[in-house]
C-alpha positions, -999 to +999 in steps of 0.1 A: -229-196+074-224-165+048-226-142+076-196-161+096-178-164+062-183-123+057-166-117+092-135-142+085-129-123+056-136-087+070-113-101+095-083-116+076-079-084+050-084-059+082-050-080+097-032-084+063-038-042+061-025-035+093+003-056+084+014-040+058+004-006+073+031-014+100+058-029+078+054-007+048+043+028+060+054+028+098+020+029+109+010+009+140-009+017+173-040+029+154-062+045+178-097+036+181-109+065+155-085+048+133-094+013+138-132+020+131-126+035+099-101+013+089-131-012+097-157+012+076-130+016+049-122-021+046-160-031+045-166-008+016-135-020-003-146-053+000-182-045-011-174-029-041-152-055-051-179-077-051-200-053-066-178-048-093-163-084-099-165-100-137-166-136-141-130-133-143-122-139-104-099-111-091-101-085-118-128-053-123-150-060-156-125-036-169-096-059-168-077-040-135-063-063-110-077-059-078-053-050-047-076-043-018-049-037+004-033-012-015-069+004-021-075+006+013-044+022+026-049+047+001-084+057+012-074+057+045-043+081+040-066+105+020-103+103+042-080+103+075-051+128+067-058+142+030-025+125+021-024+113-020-010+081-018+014+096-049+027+119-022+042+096+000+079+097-006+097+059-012+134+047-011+144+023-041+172-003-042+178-018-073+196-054-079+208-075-104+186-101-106+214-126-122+249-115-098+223-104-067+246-072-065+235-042-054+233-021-086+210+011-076+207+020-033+182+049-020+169+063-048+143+085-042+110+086-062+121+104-092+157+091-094+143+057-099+115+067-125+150+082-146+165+048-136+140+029-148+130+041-177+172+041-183+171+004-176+141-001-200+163-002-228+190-028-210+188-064-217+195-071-182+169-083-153+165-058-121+148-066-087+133-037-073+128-033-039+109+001-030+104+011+012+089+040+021+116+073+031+122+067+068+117+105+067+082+104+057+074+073+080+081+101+112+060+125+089+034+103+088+036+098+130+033+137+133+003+141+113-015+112+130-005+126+161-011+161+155-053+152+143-049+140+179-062+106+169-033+088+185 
């Protein structure tokens, strides 16, 4: 049915957020507070994606690509802890994308935006691969735990 169609899907993007909530950010062991508005939050998302869908499957009328699993980390961070998800702090490694060699290690957020635009004007290819500062991961567990909702 719809309904059971509805739920799978609530489902499957509440366990692909928590995944990348855990591998990305650090964040695991939500308490129940979390949970349910992780729940509310996903809902929402996935209502006003419908809501907002063009013909064009996957993209706002507007021409935006839709990432509900970005959007809904970001809501979360800012209804939960009134943390911009521009705030959060990320470590950059940049590689060669022919030799595979590391080119570029731990850059922080605005050494890589001077590296990037740098490379802009460099024929060569770059893989980026961006974590977020194990600094601001334990950040993040002291905020959550200090809003006592662990």
């Amino acid at each position: 049915s719809a309904e059971d169609k509805r739920k799978e899907r609530l489902l499957r993007d509440i366990a692909e957020v928590k995944k990348v909530m855990q591998e990305i950010y650090g964040i695991d062991n939500l308490s129940d507070i979390e949970g349910v508005r992780l729940r509310e939050i996903v809902q929402r998302v996935e209502q006003e994606l419908d809501e907002s869908r063009s013909e064009e499957a996957g993209k706002f009328s507007n021409g935006k690509e839709i990432d509900l699993t970005a959007d809904v980390i970001s809501t979360w961070l800012l209804e939960l802890y009134e943390i911009n998800i521009n705030d959060v702090k990320w470590r950059t490694t940049l590689t060669d994308a022919k030799t595979g060699e590391v080119k570029y290690k731990n850059l922080s957020n605005s050494e890589y935006e001077k590296k990037r635009d740098e490379l802009a004007l460099s024929t060569r290819a770059y893989g980026v691969e961006s974590k977020v500062d194990e600094e601001y991961k334990e950040y993040l567990r002291k905020v959550r735990e200090e809003a006592h909702l662990l």
